[in-house]
N, C-alpha and C positions, 0 to 999 in steps of 0.2 A: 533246237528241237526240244521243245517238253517234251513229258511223261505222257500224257494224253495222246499228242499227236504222234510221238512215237509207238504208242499201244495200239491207235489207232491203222499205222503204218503196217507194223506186225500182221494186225487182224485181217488187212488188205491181203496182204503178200500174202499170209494161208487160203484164202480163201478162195486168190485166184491160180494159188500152186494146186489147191486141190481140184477146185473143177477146171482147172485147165488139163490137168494129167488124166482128169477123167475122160473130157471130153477129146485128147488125142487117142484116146484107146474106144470111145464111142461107139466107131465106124468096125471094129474087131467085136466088140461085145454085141455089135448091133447083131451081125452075121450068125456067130453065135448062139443066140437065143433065137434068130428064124429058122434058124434051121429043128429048132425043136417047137415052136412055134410062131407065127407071122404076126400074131395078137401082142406073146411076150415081148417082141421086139418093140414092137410099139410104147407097149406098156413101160420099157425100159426108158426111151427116149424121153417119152411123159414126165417123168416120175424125174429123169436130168433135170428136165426143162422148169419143172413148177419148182422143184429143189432149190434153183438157184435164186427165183425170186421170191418163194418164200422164207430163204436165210435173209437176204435185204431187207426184206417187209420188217421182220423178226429185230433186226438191227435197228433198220430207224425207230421203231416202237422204242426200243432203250433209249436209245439217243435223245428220243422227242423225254422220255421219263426222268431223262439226267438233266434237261431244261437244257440242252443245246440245240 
């Protein structure tokens, strides 16, 4: 394994340690915020949901800029 595909390996595993821990406590935070509002909840799941493809998007843009 190179440097690259190993940095790249790394950047995987954070990425899917992160929104995977988030998205197991999701369904807690979801409850949470309805209960003070039914919009925030929403707003909550939104804001997971476009987060995760807009870090990807954000990624290949480098990637495409590093010419791979």
């Amino acid at each position: 394994m190179d440097r690259e595909t190993r940095n790249a390996a790394i950047a995987a595993l954070l990425i899917i340690g992160i929104f995977g821990s988030f998205a197991y406590y999701l369904p807690q935070i979801m409850l949470a915020t309805g209960e003070v509002s039914s919009i925030l909840a929403v707003v909550v799941v939104a804001v997971f949901m476009v987060a995760l493809f807009v870090l990807f998007w954000l990624r290949g843009i480098s990637q495409r800029r590093k010419g791979k």
